[in-house]
MARGU-458994 format. One record per residue (C-alpha): residue number from 0; residue in three letters; y, x, z. Coordinates in Angstrom, 1 decimal, m for minus. Layout:
REM MARGU-458994
@num=NUM	residu=ALA	v=Y	u=X	w=Z .
...
This chain:
REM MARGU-458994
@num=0	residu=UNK	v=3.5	u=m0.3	w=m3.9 .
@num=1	residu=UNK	v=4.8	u=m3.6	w=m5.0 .
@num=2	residu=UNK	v=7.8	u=m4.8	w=m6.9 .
@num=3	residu=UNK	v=9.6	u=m8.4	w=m5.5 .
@num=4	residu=UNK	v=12.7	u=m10.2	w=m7.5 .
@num=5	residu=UNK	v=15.2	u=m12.5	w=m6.2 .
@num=6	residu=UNK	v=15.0	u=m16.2	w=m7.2 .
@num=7	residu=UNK	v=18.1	u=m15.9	w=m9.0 .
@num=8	residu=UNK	v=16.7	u=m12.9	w=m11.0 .
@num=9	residu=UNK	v=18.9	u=m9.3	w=m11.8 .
@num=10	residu=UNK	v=16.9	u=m6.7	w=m10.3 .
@num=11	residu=UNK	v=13.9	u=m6.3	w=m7.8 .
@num=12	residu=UNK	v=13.1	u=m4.3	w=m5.2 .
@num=13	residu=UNK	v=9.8	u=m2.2	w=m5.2 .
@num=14	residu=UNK	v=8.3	u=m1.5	w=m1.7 .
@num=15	residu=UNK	v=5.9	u=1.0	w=m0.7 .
@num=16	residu=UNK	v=3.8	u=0.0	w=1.9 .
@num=17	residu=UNK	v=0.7	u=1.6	w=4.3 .
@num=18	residu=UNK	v=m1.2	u=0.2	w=7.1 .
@num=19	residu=UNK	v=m4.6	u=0.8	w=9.2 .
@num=20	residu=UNK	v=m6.5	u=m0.9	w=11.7 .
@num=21	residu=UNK	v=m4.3	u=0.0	w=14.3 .
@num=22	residu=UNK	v=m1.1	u=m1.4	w=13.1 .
@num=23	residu=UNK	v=1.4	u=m2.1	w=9.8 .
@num=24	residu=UNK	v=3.0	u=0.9	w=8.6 .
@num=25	residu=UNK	v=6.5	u=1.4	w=7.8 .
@num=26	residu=UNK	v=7.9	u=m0.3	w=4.5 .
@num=27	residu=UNK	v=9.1	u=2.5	w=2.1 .
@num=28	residu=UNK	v=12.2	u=0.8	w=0.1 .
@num=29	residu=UNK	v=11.7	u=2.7	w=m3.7 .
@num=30	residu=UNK	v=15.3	u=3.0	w=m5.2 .
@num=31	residu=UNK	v=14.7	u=5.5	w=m7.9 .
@num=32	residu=UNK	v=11.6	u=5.2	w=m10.6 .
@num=33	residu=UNK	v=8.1	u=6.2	w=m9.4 .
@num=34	residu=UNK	v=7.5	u=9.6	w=m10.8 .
@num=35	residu=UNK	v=5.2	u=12.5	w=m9.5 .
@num=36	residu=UNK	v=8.1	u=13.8	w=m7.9 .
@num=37	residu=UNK	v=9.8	u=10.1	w=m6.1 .
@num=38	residu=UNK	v=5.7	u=10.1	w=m5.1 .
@num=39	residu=UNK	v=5.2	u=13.5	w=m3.9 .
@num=40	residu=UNK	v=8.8	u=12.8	w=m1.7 .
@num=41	residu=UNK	v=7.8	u=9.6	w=0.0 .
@num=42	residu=UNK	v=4.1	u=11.3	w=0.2 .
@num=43	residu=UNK	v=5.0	u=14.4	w=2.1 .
@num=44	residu=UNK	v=8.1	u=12.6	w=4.1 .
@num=45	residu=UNK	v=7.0	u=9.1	w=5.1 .
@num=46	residu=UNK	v=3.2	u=9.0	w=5.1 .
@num=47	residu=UNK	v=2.2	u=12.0	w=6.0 .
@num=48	residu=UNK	v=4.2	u=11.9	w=9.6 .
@num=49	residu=UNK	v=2.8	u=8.2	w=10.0 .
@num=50	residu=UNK	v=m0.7	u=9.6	w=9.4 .
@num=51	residu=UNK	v=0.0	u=12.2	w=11.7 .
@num=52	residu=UNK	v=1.3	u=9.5	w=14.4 .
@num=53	residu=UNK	v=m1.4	u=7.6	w=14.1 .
@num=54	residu=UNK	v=m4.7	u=10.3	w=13.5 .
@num=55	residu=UNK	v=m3.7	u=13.3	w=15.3 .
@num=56	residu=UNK	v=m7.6	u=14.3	w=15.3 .
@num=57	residu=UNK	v=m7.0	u=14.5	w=11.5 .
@num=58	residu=UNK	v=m9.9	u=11.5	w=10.8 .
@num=59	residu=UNK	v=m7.5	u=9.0	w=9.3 .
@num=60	residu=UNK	v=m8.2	u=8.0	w=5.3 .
@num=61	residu=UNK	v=m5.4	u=8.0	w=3.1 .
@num=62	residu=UNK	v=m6.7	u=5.0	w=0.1 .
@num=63	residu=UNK	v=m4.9	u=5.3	w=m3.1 .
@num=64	residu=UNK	v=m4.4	u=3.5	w=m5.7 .
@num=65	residu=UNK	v=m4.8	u=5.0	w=m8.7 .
@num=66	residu=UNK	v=m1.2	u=4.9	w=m9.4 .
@num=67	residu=UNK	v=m0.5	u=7.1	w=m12.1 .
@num=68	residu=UNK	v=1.9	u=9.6	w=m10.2 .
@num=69	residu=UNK	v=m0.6	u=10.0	w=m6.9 .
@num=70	residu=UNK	v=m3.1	u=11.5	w=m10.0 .
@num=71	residu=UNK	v=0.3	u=14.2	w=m10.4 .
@num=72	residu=UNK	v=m1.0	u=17.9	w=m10.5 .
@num=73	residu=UNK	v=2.0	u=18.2	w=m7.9 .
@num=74	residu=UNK	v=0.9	u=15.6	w=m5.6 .
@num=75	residu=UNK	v=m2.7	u=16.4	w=m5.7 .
@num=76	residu=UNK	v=m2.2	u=20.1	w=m4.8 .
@num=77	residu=UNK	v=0.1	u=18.6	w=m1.9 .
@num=78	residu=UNK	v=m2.6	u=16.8	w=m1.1 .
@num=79	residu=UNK	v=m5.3	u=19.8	w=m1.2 .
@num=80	residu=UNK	v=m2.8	u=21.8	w=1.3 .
@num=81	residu=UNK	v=m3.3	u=19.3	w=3.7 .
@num=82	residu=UNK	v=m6.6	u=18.4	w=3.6 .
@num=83	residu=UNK	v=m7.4	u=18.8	w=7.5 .
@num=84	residu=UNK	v=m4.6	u=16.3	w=8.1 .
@num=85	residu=UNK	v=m6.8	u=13.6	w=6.8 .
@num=86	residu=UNK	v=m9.1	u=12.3	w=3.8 .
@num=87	residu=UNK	v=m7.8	u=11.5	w=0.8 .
@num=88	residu=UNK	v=m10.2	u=8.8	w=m0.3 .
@num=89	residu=UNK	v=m10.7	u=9.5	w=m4.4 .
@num=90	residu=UNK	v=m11.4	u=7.0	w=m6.4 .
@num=91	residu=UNK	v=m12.5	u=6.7	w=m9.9 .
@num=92	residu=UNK	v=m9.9	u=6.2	w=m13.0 .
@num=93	residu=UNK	v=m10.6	u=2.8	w=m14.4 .
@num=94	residu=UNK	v=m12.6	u=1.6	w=m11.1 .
@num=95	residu=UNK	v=m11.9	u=m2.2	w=m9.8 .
@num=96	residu=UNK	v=m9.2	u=m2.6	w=m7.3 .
@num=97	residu=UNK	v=m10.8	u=m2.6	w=m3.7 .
@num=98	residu=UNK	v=m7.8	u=m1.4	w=m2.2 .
@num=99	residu=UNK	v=m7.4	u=m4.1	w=0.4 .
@num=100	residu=UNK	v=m3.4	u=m3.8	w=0.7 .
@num=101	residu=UNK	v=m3.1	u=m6.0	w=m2.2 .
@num=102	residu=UNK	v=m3.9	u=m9.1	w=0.0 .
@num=103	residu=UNK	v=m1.6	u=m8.2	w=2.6 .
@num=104	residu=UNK	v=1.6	u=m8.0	w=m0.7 .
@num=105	residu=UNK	v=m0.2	u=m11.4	w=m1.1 .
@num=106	residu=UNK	v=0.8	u=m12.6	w=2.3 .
@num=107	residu=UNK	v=4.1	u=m11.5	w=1.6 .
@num=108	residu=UNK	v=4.2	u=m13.4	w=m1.4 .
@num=109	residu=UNK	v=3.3	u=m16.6	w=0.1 .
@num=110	residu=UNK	v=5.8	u=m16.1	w=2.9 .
@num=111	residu=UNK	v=8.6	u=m15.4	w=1.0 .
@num=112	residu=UNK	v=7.4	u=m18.7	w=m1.5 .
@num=113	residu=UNK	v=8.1	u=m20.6	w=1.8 .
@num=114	residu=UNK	v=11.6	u=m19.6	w=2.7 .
@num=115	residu=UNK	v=14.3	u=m22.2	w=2.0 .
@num=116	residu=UNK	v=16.1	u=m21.3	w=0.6 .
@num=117	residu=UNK	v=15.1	u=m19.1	w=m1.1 .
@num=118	residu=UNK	v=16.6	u=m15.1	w=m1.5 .
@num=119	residu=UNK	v=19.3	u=m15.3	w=m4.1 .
@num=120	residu=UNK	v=20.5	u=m11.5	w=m4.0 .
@num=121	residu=UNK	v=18.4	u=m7.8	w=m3.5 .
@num=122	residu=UNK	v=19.7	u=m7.8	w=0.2 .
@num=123	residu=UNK	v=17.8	u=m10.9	w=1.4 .
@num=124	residu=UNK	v=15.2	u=m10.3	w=m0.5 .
@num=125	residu=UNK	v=14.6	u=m6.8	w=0.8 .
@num=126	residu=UNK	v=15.3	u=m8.8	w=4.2 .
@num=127	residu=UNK	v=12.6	u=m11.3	w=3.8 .
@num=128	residu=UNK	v=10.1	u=m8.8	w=2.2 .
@num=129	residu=UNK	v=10.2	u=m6.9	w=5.9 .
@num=130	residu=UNK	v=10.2	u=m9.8	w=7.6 .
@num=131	residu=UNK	v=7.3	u=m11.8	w=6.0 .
@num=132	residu=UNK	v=5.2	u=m7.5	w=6.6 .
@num=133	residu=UNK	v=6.1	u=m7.6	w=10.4 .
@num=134	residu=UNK	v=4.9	u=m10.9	w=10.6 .
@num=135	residu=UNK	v=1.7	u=m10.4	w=9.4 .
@num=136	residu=UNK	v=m0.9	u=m10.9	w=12.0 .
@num=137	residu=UNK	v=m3.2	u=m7.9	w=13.4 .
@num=138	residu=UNK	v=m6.4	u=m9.8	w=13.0 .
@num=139	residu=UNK	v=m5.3	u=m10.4	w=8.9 .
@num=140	residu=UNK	v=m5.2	u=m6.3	w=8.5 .
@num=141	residu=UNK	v=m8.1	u=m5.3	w=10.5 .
@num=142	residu=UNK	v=m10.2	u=m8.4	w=9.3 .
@num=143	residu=UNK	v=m9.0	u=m6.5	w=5.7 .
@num=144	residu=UNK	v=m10.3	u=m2.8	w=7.0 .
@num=145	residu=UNK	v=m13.8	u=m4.3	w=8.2 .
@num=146	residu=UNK	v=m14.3	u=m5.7	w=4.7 .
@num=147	residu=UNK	v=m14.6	u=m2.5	w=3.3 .
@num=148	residu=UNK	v=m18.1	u=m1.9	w=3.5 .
@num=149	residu=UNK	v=m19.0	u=m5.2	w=2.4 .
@num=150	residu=UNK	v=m16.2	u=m4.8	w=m0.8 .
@num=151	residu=UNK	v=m18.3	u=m1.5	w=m2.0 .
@num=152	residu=UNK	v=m21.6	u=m2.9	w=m1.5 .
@num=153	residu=UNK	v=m20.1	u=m5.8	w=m3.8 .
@num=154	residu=UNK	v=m18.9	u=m3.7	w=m6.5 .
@num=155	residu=UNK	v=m22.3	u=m1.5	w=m6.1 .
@num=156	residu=UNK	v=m24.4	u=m4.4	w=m6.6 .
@num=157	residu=UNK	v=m22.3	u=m6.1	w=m9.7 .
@num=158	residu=UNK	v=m22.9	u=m2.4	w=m11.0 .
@num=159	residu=UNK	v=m18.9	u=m2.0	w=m11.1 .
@num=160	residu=UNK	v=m18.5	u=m5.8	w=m12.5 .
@num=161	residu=UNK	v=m16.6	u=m8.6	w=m11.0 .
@num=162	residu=UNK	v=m16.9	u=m9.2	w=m7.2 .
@num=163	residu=UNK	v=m15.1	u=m12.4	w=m4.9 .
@num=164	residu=UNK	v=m13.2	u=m9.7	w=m4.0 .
């Protein structure tokens, strides 16, 4: 999830967003605060029909975060029931950040930095936020899932220490 404001400030928009190999995934649009319960919502109702869509052999990886309300006793038994649907990758409180979305909000960034002018109000920001996602090209996120390996080994070999990733 990331959070964008407008250039002429009063309020943002958070955006939750999920993508694979394949393809992007839908942008969630976040209007109420992220609790277990907003996470448990957009968890059982948005990404669990995409990871269906998109891994109906049940082999697709769901990579968190480590955002305080996936780690919910609610949302993790959620995520226990449906285990066969696919793996929820764990990771370790406190571990570095090698979820590789956070380049891809970066591209969105940069996009949106571009635009002149630039969004004055929530509405064109939201606008330019899905925008600047569906333009994102394919070989950007799958160069992104490829890395993964190398990523880990990284983090494996700096024993957990800083990485260029």
């Amino acid at each position: 999830m990331h959070e964008y404001k407008p250039s002429a400030g009063g309020g943002s928009v958070m955006i939750w967003g999920m993508f694979s190999w394949h393809d992007l995934g839908p942008l969630i649009h976040v209007e109420q605060c992220l609790n277990s319960t907003t996470c448990l919502s957009i968890v059982a109702d948005q990404v669990h029909p995409t990871m269906l869509m998109a891994y109906p052999n049940g082999d697709g990886f769901f990579q968190q975060d480590n955002a305080p309300c996936l780690g919910a006793r609610i949302v993790q038994e959620w995520f226990q029931e449906h285990e066969g649907d696919f793996t929820l990758l764990r990771w370790p409180p406190q571990s570095p950040d090698l979820n590789p979305i956070e380049h891809l909000w970066d591209e969105v960034k940069r996009a949106i930095r571009q635009l002149v002018p630039q969004p004055s109000n929530l509405t064109e920001l939201d606008s330019a936020v899905h925008q600047a996602w569906c333009q994102i090209p394919r070989i950007t996120f799958q160069h992104l899932v490829e890395s993964m390996p190398r990523r880990i080994a990284a983090v494996l070999k700096a024993k957990g220490g800083p990485t260029k990733y």
